[in-house]
C-alpha positions as CSV (number, residue, x, y, z in Angstrom):
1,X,-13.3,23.0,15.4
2,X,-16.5,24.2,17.6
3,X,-19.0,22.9,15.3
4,X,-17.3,19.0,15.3
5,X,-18.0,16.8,18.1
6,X,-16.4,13.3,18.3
7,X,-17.8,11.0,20.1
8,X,-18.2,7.1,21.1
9,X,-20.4,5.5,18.2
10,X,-23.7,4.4,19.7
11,X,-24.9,0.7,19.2
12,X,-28.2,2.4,16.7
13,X,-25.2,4.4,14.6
14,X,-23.4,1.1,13.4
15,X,-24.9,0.5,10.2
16,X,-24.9,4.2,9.2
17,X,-21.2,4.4,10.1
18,X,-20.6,0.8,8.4
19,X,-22.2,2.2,5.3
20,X,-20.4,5.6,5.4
21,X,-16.9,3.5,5.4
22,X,-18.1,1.2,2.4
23,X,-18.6,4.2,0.3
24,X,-15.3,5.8,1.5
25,X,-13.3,3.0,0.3
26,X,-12.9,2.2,-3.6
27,X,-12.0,-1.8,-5.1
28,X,-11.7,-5.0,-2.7
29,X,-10.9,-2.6,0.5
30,X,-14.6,-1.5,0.3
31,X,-15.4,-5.1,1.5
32,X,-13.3,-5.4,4.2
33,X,-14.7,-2.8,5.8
34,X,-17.0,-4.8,8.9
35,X,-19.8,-3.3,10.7
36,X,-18.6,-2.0,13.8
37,X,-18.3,-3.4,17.0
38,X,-16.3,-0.2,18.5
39,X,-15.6,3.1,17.0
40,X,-15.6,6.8,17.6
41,X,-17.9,9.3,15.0
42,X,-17.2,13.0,13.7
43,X,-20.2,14.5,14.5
44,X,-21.3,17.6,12.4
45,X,-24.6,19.7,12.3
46,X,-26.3,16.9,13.8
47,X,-25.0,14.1,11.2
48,X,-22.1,12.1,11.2
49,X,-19.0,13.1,9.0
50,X,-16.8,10.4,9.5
51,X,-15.6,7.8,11.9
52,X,-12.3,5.5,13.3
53,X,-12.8,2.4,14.1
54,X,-10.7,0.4,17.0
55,X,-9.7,-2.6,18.6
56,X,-7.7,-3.8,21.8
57,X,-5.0,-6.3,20.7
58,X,-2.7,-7.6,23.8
59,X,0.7,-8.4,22.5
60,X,3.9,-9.0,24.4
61,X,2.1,-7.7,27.8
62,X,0.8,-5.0,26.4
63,X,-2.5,-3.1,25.7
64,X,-2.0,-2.4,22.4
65,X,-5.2,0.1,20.5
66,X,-5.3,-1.0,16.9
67,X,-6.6,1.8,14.3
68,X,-8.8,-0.7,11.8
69,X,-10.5,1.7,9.6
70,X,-10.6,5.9,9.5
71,X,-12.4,7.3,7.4
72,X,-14.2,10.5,6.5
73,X,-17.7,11.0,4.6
74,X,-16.9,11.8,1.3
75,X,-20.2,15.1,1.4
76,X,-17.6,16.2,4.0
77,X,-14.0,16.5,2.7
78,X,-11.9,19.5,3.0
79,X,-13.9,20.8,5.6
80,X,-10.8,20.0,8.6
81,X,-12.6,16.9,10.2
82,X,-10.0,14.2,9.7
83,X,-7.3,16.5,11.5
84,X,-10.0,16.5,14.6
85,X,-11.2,13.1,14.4
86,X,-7.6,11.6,14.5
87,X,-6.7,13.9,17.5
88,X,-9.5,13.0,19.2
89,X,-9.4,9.3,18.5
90,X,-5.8,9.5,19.4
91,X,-6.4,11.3,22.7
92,X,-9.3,8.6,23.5
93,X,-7.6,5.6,23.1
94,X,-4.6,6.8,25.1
95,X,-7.2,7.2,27.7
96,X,-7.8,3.6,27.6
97,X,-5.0,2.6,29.0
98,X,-2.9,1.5,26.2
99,X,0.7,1.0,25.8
100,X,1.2,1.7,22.1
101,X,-1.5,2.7,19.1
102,X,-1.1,0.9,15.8
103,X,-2.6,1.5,12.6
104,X,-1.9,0.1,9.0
105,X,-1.7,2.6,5.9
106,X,-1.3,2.6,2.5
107,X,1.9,3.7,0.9
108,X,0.8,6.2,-1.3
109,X,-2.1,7.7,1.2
110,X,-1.0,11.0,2.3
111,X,-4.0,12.5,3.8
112,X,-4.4,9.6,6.4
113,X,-0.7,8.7,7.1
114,X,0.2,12.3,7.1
115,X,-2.7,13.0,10.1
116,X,-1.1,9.9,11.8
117,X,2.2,11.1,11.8
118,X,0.5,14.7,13.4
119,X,-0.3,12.7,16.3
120,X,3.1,11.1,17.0
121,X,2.7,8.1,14.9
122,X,5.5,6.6,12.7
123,X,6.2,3.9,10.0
124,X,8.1,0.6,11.3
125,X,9.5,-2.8,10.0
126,X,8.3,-6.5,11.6
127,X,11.7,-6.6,13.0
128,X,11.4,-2.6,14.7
129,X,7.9,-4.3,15.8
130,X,9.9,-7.5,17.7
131,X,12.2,-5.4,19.0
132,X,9.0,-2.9,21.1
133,X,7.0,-6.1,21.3
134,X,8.9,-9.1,21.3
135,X,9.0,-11.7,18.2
136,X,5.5,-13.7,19.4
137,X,3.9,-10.0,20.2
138,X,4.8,-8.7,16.7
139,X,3.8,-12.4,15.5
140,X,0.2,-11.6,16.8
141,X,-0.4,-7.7,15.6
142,X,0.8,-9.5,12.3
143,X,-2.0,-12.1,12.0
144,X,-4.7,-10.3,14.2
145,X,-5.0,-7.5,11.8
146,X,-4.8,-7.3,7.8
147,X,-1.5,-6.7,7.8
148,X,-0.5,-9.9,6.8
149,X,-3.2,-9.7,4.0
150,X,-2.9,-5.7,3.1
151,X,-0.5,-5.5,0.2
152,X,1.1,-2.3,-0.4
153,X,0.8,-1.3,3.2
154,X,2.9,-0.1,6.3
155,X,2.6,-0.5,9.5
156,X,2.7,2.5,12.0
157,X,3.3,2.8,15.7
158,X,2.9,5.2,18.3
159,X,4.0,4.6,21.9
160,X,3.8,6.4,25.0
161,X,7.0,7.1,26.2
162,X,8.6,7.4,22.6
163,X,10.6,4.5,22.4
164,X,12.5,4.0,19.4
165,X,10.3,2.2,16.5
166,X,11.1,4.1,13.7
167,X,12.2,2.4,10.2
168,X,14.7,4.6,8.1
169,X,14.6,2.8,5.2
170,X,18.2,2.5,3.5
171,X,17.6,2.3,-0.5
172,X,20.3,-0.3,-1.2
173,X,19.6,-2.7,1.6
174,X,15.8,-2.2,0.7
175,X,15.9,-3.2,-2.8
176,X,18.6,-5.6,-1.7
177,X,15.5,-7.1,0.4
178,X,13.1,-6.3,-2.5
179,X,15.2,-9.0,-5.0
180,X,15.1,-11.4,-2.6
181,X,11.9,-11.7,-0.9
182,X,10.7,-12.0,-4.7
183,X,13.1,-14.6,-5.7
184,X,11.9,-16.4,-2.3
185,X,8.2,-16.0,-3.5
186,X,9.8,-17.2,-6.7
187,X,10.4,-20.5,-5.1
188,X,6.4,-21.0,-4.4
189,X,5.4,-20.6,-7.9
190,X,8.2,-23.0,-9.2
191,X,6.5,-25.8,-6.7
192,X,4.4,-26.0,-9.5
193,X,7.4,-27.9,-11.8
194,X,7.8,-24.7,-14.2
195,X,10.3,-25.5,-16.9
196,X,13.5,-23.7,-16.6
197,X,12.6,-22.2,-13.5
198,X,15.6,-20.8,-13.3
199,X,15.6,-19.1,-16.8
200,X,12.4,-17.4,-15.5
201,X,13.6,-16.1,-12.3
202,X,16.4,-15.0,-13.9
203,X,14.2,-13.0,-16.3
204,X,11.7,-12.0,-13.1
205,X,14.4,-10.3,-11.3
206,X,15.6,-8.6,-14.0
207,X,12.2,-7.2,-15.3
208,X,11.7,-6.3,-11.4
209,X,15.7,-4.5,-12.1
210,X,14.2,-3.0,-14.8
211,X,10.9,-1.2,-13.3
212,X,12.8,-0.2,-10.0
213,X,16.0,1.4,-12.7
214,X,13.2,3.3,-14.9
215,X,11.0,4.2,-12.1
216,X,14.5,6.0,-10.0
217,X,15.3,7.6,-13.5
218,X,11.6,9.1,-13.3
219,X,12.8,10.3,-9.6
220,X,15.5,12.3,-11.3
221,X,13.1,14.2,-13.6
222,X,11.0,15.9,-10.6
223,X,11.3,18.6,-9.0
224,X,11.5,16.5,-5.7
225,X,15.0,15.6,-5.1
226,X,14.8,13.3,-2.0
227,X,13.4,10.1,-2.9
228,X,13.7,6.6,-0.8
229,X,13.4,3.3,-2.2
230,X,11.0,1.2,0.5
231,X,9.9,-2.5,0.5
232,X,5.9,-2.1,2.1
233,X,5.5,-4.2,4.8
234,X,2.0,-5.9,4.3
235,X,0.9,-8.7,2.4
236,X,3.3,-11.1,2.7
237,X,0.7,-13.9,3.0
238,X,-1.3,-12.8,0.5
239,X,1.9,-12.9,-2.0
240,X,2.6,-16.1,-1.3
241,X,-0.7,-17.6,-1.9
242,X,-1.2,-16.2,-5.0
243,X,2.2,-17.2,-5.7
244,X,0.8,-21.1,-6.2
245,X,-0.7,-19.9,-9.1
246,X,0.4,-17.3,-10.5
247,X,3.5,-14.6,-10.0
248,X,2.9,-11.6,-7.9
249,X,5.7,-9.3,-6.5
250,X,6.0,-7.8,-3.3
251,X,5.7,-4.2,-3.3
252,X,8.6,-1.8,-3.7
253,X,8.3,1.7,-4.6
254,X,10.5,4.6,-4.6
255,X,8.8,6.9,-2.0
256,X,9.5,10.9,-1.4
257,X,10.9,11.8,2.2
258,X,7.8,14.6,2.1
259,X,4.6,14.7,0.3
260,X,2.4,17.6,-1.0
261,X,-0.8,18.3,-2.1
262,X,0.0,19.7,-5.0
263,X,-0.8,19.2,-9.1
264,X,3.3,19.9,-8.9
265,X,3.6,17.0,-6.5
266,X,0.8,14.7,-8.3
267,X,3.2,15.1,-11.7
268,X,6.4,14.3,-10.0
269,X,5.2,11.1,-8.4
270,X,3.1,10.2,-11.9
271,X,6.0,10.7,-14.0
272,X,8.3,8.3,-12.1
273,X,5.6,5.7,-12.6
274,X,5.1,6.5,-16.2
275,X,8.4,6.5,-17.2
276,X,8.4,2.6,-15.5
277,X,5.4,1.5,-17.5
278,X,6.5,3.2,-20.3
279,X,10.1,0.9,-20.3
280,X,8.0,-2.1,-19.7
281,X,5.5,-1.8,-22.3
282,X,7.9,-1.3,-24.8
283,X,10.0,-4.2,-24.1
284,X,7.0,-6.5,-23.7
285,X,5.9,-4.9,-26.8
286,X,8.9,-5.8,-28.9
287,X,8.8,-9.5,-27.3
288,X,5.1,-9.7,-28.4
289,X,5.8,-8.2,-32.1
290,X,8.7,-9.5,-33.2
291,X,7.9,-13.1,-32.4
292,X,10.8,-14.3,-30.5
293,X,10.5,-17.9,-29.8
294,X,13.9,-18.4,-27.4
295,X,13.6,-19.2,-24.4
296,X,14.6,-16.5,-22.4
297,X,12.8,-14.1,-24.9
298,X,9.6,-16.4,-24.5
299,X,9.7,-16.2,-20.6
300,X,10.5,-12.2,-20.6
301,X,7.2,-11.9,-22.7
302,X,5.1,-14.1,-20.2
303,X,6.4,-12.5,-17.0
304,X,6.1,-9.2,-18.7
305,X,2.6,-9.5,-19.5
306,X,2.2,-10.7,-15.8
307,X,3.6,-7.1,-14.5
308,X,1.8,-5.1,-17.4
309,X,-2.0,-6.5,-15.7
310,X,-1.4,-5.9,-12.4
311,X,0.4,-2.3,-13.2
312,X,-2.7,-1.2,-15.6
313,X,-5.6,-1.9,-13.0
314,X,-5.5,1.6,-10.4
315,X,-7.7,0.3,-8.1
316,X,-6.7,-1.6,-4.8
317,X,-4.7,-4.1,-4.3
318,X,-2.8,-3.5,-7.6
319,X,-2.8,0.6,-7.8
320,X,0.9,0.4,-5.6
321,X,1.9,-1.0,-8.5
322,X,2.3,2.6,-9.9
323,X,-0.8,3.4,-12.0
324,X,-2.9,5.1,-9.4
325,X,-0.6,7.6,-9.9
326,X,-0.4,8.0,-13.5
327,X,-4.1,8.0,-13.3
328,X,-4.2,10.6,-10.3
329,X,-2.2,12.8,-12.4
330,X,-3.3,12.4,-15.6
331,X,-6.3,10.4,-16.5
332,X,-5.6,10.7,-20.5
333,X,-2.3,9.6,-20.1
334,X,-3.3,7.2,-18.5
335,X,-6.4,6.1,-20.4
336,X,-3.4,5.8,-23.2
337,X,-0.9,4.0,-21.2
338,X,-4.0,0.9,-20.4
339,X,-5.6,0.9,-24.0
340,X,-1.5,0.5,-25.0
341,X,-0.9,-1.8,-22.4
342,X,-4.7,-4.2,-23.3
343,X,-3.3,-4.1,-27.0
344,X,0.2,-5.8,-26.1
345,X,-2.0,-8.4,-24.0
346,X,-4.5,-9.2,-26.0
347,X,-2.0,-9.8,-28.8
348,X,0.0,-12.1,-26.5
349,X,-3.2,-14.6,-26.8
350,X,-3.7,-14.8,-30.6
């Protein structure tokens, strides 16, 4: 568009842009957003719309540009900036010299992973990443970015001479990898001595069983037919240290093979998360009711109450957990769904 110019971000422009990207970015992601040391900035009527900040990793002998934050001034939206300021930030840092562009993205972000996909990015694995990079390469893009930190997020590439670095996610080995990356993390949080550990992962893995069954049944009630289980990529690290504490699941969500923006499409992927919280609330509820005392009832009420927290909060790091999209659908259902969901907890205490 005429009336956009993108630019390098001058050394007087950080703080504006820093702010600008605080405000674009809602729960704990607002903090990690640093000021800038290197970026490029949508310029528009004079004032700047939005901006994509960068760094230059080397990893496995290669100039790698690293996408940390894009974002676009919220006064802005809808106006066709992010489809020029990705371009143009892909175009630059091509220019630079590099070997590959990386960038990490949100599962459930269509807006930004869609305009990364426009310019010839695509979603890959660690082990897709070894393969371009080699195993100490992908070990550095792992722990010189979030991504070993951002749960619920997948890591994309784009490389020059488009070598092969997609990940075609296969449902079966995906949730196969799902069960027992958990039941691994499992084995962090029984350090602790747990009592019948093995009662309780037993019980973990099948509550996990039944939020993945519920949430495929809500697949088959949409009007989108082609969905894909996936196992996000990021936040490994972060899993297991809260794992010392506490018990906190990788993500795994089923996932369309094409998004819309659409209230059609905002219903389809709401409902498969409803019909998930809906299952698990209920069962928790019954466990927290009927007083069961047994032991395996006693450790399906504690885990479930675990998985009903961190699936009631839609804000980042827990809204991949499926009630961002409830609440992007729906806010009164989902108002409903966490006043239901602080009742069963609450009465879990007394």
């Amino acid at each position: 568009m005429e009336n956009i110019i993108i630019r390098q971000m001058q050394a007087d422009e950080a703080k504006a842009v820093h702010k600008i990207g605080k405000k674009a970015f809602t729960g704990l992601e607002s903090l990690w957003v640093a000021k800038p040391k290197q970026a490029l900035v949508a310029v528009k009527d004079g004032k700047i719309a939005g901006a994509i900040l960068y760094k230059f990793i080397k990893a496995g002998g290669r100039k790698i540009g690293y996408v940390d934050y894009a974002f676009v001034d919220r006064d802005y939206h809808n106006q066709g900036i992010g489809n020029v300021l990705y371009k143009g930030a892909t175009e630059y840092l091509w220019e630079q010299g590099c070997d590959a562009l990386t960038a990490l993205v949100k599962d459930d972000n269509v807006g930004s992973w869609g305009l990364f996909e426009k310019n010839g990015f695509a979603r890959t694995s660690f082990v897709n990443l070894a393969k371009q990079f080699g195993f100490l390469g992908a070990l550095k893009q792992y722990f010189t970015t979030p991504f070993c930190f951002a749960i619920g997020m997948d890591y994309y590439v784009a490389t020059k001479n488009q070598e092969n670095v997609v990940s075609t996610p296969n449902s079966i080995k995906q949730l196969l990898a799902f069960f027992l990356i958990n039941a691994l993390l499992f084995s962090v949080t029984s350090l602790r001595g747990l009592k019948y550990d093995i009662t309780i992962l037993v019980v973990y893995l099948m509550l996990l069983l039944l939020t993945t069954t519920t949430e495929f049944i809500g697949t088959r009630c949409s009007s989108e037919r082609h969905w894909t289980f996936r196992l996000t990529s990021g936040g490994t690290l972060t899993c297991v240290f809260v794992n010392i504490g506490s018990l906190f699941p990788m993500i795994g969500n089923w996932y369309p093979e094409r998004y819309e923006k659409t209230k059609a499409f905002r219903k389809a992927m709401g409902m498969t998360a409803l019909v998930s919280w809906i299952a698990l609330l209920i069962l928790t509820a019954f466990l927290v009711f009927s007083r069961s005392q047994g032991m395996i009832a006693s450790a399906a009420k504690q885990v479930g109450i675990y998985l009903l927290i961190y699936r009631m909060i839609p804000i980042y790091p827990f809204e991949s957990f499926g009630s961002k999209r409830v609440y992007d659908w729906n806010k009164g259902i989902y108002v409903v769904m966490a006043l239901a969901t602080l009742v069963v907890i609450i009465c879990s205490s007394i």
